[in-house]
N, CA, C and O atoms as a printed pandas DataFrame, in Angstrom:
     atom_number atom_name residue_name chain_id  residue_number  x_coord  y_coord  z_coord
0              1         N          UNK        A               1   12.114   -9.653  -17.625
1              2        CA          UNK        A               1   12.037   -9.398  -16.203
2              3         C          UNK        A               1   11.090  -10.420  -15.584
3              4         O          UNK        A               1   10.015  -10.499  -16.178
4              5         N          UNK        A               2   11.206  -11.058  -14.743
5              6        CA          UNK        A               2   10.971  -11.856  -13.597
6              7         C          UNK        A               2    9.779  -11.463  -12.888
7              8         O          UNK        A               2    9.333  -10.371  -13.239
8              9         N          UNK        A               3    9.036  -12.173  -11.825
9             10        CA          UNK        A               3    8.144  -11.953  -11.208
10            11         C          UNK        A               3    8.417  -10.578  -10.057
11            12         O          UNK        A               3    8.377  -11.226   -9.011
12            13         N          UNK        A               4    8.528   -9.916   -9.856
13            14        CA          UNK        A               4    8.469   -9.308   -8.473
14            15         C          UNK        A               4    8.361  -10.200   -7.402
15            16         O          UNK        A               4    7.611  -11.166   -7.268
16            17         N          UNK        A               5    9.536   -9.570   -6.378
17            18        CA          UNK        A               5    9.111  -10.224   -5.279
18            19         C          UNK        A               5    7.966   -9.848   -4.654
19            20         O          UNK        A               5    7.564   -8.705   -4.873
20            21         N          UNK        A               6    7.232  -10.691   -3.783
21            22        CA          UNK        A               6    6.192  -10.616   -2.998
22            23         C          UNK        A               6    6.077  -11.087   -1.501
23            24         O          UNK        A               6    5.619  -12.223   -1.376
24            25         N          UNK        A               7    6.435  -10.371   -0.246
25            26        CA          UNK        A               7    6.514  -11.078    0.611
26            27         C          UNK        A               7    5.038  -11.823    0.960
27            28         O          UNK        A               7    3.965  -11.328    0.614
28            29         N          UNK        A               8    5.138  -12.868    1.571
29            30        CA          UNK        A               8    3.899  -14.234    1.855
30            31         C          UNK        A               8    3.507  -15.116    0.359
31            32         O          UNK        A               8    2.630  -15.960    0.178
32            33         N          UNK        A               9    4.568  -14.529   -0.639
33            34        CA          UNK        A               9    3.907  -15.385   -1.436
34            35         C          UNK        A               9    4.191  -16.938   -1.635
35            36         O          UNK        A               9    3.680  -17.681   -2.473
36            37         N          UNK        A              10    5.146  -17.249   -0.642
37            38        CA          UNK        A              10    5.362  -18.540   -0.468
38            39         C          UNK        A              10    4.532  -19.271    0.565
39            40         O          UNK        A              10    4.771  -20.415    0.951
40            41         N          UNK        A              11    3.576  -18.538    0.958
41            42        CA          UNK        A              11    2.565  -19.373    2.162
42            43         C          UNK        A              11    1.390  -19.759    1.378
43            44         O          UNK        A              11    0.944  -19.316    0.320
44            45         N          UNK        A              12    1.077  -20.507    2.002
45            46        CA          UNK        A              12   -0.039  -21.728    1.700
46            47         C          UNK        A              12   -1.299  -21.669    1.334
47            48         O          UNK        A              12   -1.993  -22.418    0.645
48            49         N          UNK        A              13   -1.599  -20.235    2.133
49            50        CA          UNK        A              13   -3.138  -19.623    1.669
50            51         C          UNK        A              13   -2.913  -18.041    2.228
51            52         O          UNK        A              13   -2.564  -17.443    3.246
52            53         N          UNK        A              14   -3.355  -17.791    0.864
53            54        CA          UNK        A              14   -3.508  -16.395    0.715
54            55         C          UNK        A              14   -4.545  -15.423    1.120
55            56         O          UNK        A              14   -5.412  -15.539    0.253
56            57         N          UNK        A              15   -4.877  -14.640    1.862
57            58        CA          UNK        A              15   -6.087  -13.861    2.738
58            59         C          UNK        A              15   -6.038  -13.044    1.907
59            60         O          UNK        A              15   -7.101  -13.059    1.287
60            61         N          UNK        A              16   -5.051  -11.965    1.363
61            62        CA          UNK        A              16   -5.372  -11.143    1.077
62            63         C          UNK        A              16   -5.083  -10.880   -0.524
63            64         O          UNK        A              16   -4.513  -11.744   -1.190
64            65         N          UNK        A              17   -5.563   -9.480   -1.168
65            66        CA          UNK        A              17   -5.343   -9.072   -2.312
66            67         C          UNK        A              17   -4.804   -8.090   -2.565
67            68         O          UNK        A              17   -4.100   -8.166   -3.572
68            69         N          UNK        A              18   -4.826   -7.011   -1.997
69            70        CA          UNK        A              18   -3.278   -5.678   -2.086
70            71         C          UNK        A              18   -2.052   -5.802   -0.930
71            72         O          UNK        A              18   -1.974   -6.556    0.039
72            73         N          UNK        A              19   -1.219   -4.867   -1.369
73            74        CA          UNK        A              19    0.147   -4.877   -1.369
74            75         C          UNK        A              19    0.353   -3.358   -0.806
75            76         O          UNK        A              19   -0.086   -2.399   -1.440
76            77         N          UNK        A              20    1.027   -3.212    0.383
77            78        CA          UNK        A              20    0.887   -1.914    1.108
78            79         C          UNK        A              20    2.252   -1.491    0.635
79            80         O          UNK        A              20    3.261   -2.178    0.479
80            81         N          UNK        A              21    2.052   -0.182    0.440
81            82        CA          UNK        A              21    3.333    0.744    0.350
82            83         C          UNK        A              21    3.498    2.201    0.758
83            84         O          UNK        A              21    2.422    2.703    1.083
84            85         N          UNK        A              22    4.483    2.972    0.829
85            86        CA          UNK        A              22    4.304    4.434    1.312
86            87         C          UNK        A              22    4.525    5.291    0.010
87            88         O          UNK        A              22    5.185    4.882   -0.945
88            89         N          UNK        A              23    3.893    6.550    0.067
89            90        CA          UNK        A              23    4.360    7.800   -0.545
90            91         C          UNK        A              23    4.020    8.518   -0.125
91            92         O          UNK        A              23    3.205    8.525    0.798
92            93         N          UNK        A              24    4.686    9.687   -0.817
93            94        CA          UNK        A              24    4.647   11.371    0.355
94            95         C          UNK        A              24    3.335   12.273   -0.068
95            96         O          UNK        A              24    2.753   13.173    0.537
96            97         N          UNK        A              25    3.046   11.509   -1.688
97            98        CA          UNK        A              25    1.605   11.831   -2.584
98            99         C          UNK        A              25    0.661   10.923   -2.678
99           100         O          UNK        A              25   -0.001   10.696   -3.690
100          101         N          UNK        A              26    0.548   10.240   -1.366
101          102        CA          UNK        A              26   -0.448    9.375   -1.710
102          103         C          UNK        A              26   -2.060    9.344   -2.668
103          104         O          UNK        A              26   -2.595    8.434   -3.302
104          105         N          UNK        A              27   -2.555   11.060   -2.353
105          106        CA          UNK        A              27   -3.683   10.979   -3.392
106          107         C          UNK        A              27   -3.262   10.773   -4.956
107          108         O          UNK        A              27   -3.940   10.361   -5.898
108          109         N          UNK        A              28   -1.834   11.227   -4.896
109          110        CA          UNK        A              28   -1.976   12.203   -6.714
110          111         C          UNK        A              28   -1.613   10.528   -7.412
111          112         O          UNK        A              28   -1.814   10.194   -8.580
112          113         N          UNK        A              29   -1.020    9.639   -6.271
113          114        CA          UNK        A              29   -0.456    8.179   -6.776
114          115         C          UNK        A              29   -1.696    7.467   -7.027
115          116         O          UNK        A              29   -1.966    6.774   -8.008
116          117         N          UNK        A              30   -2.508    7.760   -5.880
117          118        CA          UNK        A              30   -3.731    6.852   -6.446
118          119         C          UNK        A              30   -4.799    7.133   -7.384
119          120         O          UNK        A              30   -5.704    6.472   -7.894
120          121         N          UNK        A              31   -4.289    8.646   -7.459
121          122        CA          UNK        A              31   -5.078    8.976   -8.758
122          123         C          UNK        A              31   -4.876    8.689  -10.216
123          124         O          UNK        A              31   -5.724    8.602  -11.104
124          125         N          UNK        A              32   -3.466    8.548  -10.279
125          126        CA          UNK        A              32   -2.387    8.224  -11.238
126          127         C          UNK        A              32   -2.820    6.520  -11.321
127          128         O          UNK        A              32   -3.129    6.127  -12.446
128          129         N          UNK        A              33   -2.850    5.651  -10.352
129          130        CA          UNK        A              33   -2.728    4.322  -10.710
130          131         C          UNK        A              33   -4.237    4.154  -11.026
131          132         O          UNK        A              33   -4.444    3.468  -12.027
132          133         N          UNK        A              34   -5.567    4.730  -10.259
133          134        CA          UNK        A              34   -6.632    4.573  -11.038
134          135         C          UNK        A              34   -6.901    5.242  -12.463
135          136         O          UNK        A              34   -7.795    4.729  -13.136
136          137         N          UNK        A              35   -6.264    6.255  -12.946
137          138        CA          UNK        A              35   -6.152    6.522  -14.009
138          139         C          UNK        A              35   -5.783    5.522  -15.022
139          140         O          UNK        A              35   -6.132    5.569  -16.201
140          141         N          UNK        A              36   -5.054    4.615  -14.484
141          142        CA          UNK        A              36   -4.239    3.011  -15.605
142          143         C          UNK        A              36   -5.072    2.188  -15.263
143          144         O          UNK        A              36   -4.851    1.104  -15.801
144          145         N          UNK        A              37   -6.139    2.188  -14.462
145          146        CA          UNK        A              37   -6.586    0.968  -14.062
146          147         C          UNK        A              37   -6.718   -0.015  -13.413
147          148         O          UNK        A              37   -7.293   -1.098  -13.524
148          149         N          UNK        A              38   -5.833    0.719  -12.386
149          150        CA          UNK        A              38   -5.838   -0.197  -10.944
150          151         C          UNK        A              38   -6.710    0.681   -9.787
151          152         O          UNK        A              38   -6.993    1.862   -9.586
152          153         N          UNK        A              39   -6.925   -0.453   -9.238
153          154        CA          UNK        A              39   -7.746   -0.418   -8.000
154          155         C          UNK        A              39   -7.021    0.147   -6.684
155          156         O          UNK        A              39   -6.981   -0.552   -5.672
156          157         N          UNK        A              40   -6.577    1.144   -6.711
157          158        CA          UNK        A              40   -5.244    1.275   -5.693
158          159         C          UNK        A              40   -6.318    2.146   -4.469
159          160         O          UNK        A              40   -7.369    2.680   -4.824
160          161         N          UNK        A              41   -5.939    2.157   -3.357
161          162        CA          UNK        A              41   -6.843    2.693   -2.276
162          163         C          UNK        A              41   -5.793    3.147   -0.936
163          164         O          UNK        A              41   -4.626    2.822   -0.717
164          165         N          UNK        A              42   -6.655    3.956   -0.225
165          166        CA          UNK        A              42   -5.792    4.313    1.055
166          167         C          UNK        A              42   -6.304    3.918    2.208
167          168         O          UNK        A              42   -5.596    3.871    3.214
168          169         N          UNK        A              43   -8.141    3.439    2.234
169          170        CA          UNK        A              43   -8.767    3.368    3.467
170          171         C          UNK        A              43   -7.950    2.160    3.990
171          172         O          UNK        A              43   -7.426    1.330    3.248
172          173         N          UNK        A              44   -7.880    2.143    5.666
173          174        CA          UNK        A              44   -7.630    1.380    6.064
174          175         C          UNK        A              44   -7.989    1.584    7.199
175          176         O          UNK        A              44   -8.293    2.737    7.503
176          177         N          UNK        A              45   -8.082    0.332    8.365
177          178        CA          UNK        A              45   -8.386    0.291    9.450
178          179         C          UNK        A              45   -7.507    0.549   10.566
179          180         O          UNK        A              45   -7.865    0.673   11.737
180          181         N          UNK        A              46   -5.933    0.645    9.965
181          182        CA          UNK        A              46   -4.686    0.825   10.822
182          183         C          UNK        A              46   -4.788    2.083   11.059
183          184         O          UNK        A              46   -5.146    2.953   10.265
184          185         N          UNK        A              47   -4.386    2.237   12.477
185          186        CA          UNK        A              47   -4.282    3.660   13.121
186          187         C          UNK        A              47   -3.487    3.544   14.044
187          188         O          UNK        A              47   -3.297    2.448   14.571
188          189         N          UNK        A              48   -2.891    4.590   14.411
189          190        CA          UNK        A              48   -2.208    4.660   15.463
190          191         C          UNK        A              48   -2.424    4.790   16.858
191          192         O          UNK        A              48   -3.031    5.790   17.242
192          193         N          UNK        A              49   -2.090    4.078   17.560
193          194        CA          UNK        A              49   -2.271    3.836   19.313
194          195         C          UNK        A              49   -2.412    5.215   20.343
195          196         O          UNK        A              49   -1.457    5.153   21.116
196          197         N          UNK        A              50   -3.312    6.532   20.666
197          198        CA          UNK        A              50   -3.131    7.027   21.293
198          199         C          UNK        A              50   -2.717    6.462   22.326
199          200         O          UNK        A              50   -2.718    5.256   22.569
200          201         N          UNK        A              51   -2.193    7.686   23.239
201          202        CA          UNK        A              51   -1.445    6.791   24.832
202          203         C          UNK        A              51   -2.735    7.223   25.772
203          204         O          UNK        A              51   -3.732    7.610   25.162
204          205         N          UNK        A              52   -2.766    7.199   26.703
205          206        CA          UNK        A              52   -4.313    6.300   27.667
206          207         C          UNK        A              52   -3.781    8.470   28.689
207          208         O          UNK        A              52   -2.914    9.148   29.241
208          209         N          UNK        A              53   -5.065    8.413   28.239
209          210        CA          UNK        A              53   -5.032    9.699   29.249
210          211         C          UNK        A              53   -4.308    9.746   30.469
211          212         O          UNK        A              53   -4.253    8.670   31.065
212          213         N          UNK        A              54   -3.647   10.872   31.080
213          214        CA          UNK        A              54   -2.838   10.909   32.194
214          215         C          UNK        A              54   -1.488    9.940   31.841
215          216         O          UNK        A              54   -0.988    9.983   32.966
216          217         N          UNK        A              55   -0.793    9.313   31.257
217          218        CA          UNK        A              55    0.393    8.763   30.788
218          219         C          UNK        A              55    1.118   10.122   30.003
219          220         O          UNK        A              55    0.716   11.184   29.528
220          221         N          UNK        A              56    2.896    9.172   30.227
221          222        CA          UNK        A              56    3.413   10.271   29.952
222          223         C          UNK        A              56    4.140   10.065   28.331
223          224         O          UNK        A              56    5.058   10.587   27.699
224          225         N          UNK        A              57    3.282    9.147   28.148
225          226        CA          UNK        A              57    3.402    8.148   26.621
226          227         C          UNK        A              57    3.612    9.757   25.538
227          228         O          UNK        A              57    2.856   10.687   25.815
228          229         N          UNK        A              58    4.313    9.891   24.744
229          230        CA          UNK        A              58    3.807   10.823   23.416
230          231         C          UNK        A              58    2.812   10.454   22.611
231          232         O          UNK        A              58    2.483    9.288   22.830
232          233         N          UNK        A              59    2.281   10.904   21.880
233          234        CA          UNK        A              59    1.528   10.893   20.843
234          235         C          UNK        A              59    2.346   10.337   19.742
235          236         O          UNK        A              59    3.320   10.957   19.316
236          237         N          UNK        A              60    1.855    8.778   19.097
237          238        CA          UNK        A              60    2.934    8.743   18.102
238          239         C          UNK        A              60    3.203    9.241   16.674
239          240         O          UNK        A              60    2.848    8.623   15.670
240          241         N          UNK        A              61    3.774   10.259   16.670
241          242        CA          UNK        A              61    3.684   11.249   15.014
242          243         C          UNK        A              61    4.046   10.483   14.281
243          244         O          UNK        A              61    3.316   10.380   13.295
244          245         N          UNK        A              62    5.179    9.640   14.307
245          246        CA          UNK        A              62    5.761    8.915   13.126
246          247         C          UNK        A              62    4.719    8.000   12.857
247          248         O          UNK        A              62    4.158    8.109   11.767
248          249         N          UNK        A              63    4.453    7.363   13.423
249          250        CA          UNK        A              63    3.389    5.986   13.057
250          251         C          UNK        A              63    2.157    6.696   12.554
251          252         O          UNK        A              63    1.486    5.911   11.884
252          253         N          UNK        A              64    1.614    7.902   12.634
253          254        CA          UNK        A              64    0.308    8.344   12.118
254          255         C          UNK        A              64    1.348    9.298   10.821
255          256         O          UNK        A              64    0.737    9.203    9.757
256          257         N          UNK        A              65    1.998    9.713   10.726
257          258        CA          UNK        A              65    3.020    9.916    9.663
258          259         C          UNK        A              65    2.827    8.959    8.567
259          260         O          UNK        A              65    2.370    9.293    7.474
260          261         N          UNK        A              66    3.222    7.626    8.910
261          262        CA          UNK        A              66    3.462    6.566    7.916
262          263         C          UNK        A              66    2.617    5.933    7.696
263          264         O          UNK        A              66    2.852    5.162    6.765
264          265         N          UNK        A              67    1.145    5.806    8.336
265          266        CA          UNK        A              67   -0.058    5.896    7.673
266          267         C          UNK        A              67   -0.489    6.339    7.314
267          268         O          UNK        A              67   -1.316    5.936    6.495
268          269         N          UNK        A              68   -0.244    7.954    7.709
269          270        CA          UNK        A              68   -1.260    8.791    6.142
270          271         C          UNK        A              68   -0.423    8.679    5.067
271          272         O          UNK        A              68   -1.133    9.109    4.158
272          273         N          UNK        A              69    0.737    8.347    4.530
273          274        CA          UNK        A              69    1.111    8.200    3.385
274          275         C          UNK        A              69    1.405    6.354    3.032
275          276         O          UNK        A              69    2.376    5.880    2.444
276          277         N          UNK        A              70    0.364    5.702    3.542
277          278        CA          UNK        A              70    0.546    4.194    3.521
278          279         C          UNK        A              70   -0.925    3.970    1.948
279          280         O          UNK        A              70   -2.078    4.374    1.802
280          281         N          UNK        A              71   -0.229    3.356    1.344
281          282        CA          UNK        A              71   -1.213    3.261    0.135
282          283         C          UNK        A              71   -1.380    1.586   -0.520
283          284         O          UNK        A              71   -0.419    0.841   -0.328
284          285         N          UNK        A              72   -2.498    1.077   -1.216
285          286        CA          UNK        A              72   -2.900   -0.537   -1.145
286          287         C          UNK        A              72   -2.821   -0.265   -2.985
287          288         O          UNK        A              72   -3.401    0.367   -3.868
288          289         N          UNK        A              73   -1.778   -1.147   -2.809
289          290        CA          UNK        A              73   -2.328   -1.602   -4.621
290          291         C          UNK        A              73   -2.457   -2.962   -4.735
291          292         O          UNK        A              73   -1.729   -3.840   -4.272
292          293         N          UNK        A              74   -3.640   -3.069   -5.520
293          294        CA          UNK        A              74   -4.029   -4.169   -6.154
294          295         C          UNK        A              74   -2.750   -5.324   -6.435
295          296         O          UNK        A              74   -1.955   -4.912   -7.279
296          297         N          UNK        A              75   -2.451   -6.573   -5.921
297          298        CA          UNK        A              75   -1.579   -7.538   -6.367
298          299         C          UNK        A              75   -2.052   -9.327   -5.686
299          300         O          UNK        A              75   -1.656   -9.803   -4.622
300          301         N          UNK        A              76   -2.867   -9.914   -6.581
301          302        CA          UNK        A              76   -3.464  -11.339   -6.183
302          303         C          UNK        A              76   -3.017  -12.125   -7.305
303          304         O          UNK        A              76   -2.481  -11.660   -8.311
304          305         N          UNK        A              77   -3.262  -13.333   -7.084
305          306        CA          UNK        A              77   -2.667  -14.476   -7.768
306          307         C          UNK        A              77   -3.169  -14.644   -9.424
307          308         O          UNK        A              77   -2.622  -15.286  -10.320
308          309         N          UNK        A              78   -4.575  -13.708   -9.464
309          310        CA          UNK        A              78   -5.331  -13.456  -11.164
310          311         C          UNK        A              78   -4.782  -12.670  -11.752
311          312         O          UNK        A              78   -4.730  -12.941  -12.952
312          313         N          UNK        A              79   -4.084  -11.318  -11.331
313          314        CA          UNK        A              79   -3.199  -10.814  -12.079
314          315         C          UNK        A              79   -2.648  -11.139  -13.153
315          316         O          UNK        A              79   -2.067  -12.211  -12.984
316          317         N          UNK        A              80   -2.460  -10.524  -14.805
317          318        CA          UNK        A              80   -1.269  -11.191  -15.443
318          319         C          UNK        A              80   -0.339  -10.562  -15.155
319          320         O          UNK        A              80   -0.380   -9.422  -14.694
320          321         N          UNK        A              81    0.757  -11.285  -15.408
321          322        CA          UNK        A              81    2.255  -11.256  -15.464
322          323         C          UNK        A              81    3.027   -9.586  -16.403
323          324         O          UNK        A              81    4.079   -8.950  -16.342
324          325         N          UNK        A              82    1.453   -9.494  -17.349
325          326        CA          UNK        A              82    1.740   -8.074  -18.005
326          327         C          UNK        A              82    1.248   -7.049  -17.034
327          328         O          UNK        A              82    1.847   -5.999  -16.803
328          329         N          UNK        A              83   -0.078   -7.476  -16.380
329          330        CA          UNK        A              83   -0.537   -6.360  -15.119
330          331         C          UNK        A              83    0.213   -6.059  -14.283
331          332         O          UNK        A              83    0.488   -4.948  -13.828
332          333         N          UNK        A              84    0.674   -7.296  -13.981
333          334        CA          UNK        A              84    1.781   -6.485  -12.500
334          335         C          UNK        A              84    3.123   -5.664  -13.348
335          336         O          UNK        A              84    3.635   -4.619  -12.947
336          337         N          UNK        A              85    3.579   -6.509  -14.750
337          338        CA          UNK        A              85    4.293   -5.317  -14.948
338          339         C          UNK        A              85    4.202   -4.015  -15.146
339          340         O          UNK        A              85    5.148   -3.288  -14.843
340          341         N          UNK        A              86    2.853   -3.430  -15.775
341          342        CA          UNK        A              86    2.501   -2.245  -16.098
342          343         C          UNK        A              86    1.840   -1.519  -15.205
343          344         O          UNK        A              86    1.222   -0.516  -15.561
344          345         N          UNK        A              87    1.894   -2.075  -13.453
345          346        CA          UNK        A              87    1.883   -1.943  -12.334
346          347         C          UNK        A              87    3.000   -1.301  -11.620
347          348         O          UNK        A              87    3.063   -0.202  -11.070
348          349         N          UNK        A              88    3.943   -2.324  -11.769
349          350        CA          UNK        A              88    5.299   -1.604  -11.197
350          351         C          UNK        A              88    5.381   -0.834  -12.313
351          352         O          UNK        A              88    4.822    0.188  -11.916
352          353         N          UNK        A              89    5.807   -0.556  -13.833
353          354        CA          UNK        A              89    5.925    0.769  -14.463
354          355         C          UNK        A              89    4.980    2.077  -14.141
355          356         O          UNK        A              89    5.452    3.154  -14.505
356          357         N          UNK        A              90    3.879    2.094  -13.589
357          358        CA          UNK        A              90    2.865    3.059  -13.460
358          359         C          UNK        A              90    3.684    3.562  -12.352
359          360         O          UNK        A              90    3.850    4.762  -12.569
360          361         N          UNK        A              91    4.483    3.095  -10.884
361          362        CA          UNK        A              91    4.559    3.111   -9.489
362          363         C          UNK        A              91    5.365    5.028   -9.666
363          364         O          UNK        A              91    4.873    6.101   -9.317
364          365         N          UNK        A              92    6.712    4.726  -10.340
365          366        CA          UNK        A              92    7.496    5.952  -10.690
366          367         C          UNK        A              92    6.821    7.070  -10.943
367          368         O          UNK        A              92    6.830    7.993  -10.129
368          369         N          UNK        A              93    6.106    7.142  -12.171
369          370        CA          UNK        A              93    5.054    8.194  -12.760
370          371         C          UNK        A              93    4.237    9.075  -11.724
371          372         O          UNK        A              93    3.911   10.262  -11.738
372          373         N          UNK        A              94    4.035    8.071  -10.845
373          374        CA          UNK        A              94    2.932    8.452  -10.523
374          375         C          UNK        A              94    3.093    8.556   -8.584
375          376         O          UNK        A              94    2.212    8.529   -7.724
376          377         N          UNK        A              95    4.712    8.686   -8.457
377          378        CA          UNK        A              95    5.352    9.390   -7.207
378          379         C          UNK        A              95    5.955   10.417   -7.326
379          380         O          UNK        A              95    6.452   10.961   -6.340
C-alpha cells in the first residue's frame, strides 16, 4: 500500500502538522489513538459564527455540529511510512 493521500502535500511549505477529520466519538477515538500512540487532539480555535444580536440569521447547528465531532491527528513529513500506516489501521477500531 502506497502513501495516503494528503491534501497540500504538494505545496511548497508546510505550516502545519495534523490532519482534521470528523467522528460521532470523538473522545473514545482519541482515546483509542492515544492509547497507540498518537498525539490525536480536539482543541481547536474553530468555532462557529454566532449571528449579531437582533438579526434574523439562525444559529448555526450544523457547523457547531461538525466541530464538536472535528478531531486532529498527528500527520507531518517525520512520520514513518509504518506510522502513518498503523495510523490509518488504528482510524476503524477506534470509530
Amino acid at each position: 500500500m502506497g502513501q495516503p493521500f494528503v491534501p497540500g502535500a504538494g505545496a511548497c511549505r508546510h505550516t502545519w502538522w495534523d490532519f482534521p477529520m470528523c467522528s460521532s466519538e470523538a473522545a473514545a477515538m482519541i482515546a483509542t489513538l492515544r492509547s497507540c500512540g498518537f498525539d490525536a487532539t480536539q482543541g481547536s480555535q474553530l468555532q462557529p459564527v454566532e449571528p449579531q444580536t437582533g438579526s434574523e440569521e439562525q444559529y448555526p447547528a450544523e457547523a457547531a455540529s461538525f466541530v464538536s465531532k472535528m478531531i486532529f491527528l498527528p500527520l507531518y513529513s517525520e512520520l514513518s511510512d509504518a506510522a502513518v500506516e498503523r495510523l490509518i489501521n488504528t482510524i476503524p477500531t477506534a470509530q
